[in-house]
N, C-alpha and C positions, 0 to 999 in steps of 0.2 A: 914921387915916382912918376915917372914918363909913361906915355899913355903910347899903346901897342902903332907904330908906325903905320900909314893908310898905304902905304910901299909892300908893304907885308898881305894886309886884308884886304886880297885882290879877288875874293869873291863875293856872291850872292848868293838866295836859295829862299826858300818861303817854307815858312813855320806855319804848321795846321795844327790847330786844339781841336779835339774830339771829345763828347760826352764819353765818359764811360759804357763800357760794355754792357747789354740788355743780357736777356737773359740767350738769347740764340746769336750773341757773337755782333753783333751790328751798333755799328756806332755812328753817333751824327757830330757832322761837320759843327764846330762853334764858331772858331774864326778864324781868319787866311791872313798871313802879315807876309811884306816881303822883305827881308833882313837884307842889308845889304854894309859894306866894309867889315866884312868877317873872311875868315880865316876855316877852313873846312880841309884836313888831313884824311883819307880814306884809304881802309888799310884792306887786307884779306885774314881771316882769320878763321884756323883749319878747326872743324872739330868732327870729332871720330865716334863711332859707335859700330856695335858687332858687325851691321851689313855693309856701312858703306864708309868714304870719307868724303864730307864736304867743305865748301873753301866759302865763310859768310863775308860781304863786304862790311865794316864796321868803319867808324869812323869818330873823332873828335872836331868839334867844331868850337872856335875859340871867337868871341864873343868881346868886344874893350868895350868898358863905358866909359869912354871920350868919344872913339872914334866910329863906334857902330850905331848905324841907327836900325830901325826907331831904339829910343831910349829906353820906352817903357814893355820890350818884350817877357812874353813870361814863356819860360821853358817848360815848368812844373806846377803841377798845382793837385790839388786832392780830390777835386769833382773834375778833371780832364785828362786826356792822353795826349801828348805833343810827339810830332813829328818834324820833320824835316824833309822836303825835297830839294835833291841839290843833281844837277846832271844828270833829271829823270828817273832818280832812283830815292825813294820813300824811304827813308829809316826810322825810326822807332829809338824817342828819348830813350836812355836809361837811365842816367843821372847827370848831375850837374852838379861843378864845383867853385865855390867864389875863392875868391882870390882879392887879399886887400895888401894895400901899399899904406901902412900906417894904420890909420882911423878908415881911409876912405876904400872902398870895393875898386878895385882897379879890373878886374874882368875874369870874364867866365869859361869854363871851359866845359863843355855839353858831350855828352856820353852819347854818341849815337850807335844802337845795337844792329842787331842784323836786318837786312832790305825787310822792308813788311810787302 
């Protein structure tokens, strides 16, 4: 399988891990990576409740291993929270999906939730 085109994954954006949350909400920085031949769709996504309606920006960010570097990024992990800033605005992993071409991971596609 063909590895996602560098004609496509015309952005950047820097990936932060954060320790988990303490007990009063506060989290410290672990490490700052800056991603770069990636692909980042940002959508609006309305959600309603009795008093109001608001519009969250949400977003996918699509990830190849061939053509994105660094190689070694980690989105997710069980002792960190991952983010994403991309055009100023901080989201918040929510999930992450591999995607293989055969035996081998051909690329990812990152769940990013509402602006933190």
């Amino acid at each position: 399988m063909y590895p996602i085109p560098k004609e496509v994954l015309i952005h950047s954006c820097v990936l932060k891990n954060y320790s988990e949350e303490g007990a009063f909400g506060e989290r410290k920085l672990i490490s700052q990576t800056v991603l770069s031949n990636v692909r980042i769709c940002v959508y609006g996504k309305a959600q309603r409740d009795i008093h109001s309606r608001n519009v969250k920006k949400c977003g996918v960010l699509y990830y190849d291993c061939r053509n994105s570097s660094p190689e070694d990024a980690e989105f997710m992990g069980e002792d960190f929270i991952g983010t994403v800033v991309f055009n100023g605005t901080e989201y918040e992993i929510t999930s992450v999906k591999y995607f293989y071409g055969g035996d081998e991971l051909h690329h990812l596609e990152v769940g990013l939730g509402g602006a933190v």
